[in-house]
Each structure stands twice: as structure tokens, then as C-alpha cells.
C-alpha positions, 0 to 999 in steps of 0.5 A: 491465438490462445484466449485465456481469462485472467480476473484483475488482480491477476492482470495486475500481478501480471504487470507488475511482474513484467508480463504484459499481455494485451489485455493488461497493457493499462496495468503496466508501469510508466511512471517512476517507482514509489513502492517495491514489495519484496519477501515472502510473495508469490509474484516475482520478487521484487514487485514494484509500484509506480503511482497509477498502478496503486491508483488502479487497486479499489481505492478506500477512503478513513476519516480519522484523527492522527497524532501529525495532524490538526483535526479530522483528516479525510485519506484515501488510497488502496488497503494495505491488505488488497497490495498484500493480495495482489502480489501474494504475500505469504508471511506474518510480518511486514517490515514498512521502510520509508526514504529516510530508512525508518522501518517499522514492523507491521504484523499483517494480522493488522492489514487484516483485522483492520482496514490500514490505508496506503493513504496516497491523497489527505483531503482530497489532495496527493501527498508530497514528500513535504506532507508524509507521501507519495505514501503514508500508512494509515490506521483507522484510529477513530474507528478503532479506539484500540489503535490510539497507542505509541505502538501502533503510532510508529507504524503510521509510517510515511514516505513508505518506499518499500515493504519486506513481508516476513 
């Protein structure tokens, strides 16, 4: 038997691409998927996501303000630059679509000047499609009074379902 070493993220990429070897058999999907990944990407495309597969990435947490909100709200779920690196993104923008088909383009530039979330959990709690989830996009506003304009705003998008990197 062959012995190779593969660091997490490749584990994950592994995975997410269908290739499972044993060491990465946690990694491997076996709940519904509530994010694809599709374009400019190194992994095969599409890579798609069920909810523990985002819950494995290092999670991150933003206490920020929004415009939905009542008050500071406390997110937590993976960066939107950590789901760009496991799956090798190599373009400019990001289209974000959620379930209802808004989109929103998003420069990846953002991701990486700016600790954007995929917010999976507000206050400690998952998000439901009720409330904005299973995934919102979140900017770190208060932290960043730069992000507090209509712009940025319409790329909070929520109920994220799919990301086309361009």
C-alpha cells in the first residue's frame, strides 16, 4: 500500500471533488447540498457542499451590526476566502446566487481585504431559511466603517446557494 501525505484543506478538496481515500472519509458529504461552487476553480467543477463539510473549514466568528438586524448580532461560520482556497478559486469576481435567484457580484478582492463570513449560525443558532440561512454572506461592517454603504449591502446576500467565481 502506498503512503501519501495530504494537508487538510487537500483532504477536503479531495472530498469534495468525490475522491475519498481513507484518511479523508469524515470529509466526505452525507447531508444534502446547500452550496455549489462552480467556474474559475482548480478542484473539479462543480464542488459542492453539504452543511458539515462547511462546519469542518476553521470556523470565524463577527460581531457586527447589519441593516436586517436589531442590534449587534454575533455570526459565525467558515470565510469566504478559506471556501475560495479549498477549492482553488483563480478568478476576479464571484457571482453569490441564493434560492430565490438574486445574485450579487462580489470582487474577491473583498474576501481578501476583508474577513467576509459565510455566516451558518446568528447568536449562536443555525440559520434557517426563515432567518437569511442555511448561508448568509457577512461583512464585518462595525469593524469596517467603510462597508457601511448600499453597495456592499447588496452583497450581504442570504439563503446563498451557489457561487460562479469569474
Amino acid at each position: 500500500m502506498r503512503r501519501f501525505r495530504v494537508s487538510r484543506i487537500g483532504l477536503i478538496v479531495l472530498a469534495l471533488a468525490g475522491a475519498t481515500p481513507p484518511a479523508a472519509e469524515g470529509l466526505a458529504p452525507h447531508g444534502p447540498f446547500i452550496l455549489t461552487v462552480s467556474g474559475a476553480i482548480d478542484a473539479p467543477s462543480p464542488v459542492r457542499f453539504d452543511l458539515a463539510m462547511l462546519r469542518v473549514l476553521p470556523g470565524h466568528t463577527i460581531r457586527t451590526t447589519s441593516p436586517w438586524t436589531d442590534g449587534v448580532a454575533t455570526f459565525r461560520g467558515p470565510l469566504l476566502r478559506t471556501v475560495l482556497a479549498a477549492v482553488g478559486a483563480r478568478g476576479t469576481t464571484i457571482t453569490a446566487r441564493a434560492l430565490n435567484d438574486y445574485a450579487a457580484a462580489i470582487p474577491i478582492a473583498d474576501a481578501r481585504r476583508y474577513p467576509v463570513l459565510l455566516a451558518l449560525t446568528r447568536d449562536g443558532e443555525p440559520l434557517s431559511r426563515r432567518d437569511k440561512g442555511p448561508i448568509w454572506i457577512v461583512y464585518p461592517q462595525d469593524s469596517y466603517p467603510e462597508l457601511k454603504t448600499p453597495v456592499v449591502h447588496q452583497r450581504w446576500v442570504w439563503q446563498l446557494h451557489r457561487l460562479e467565481v469569474r
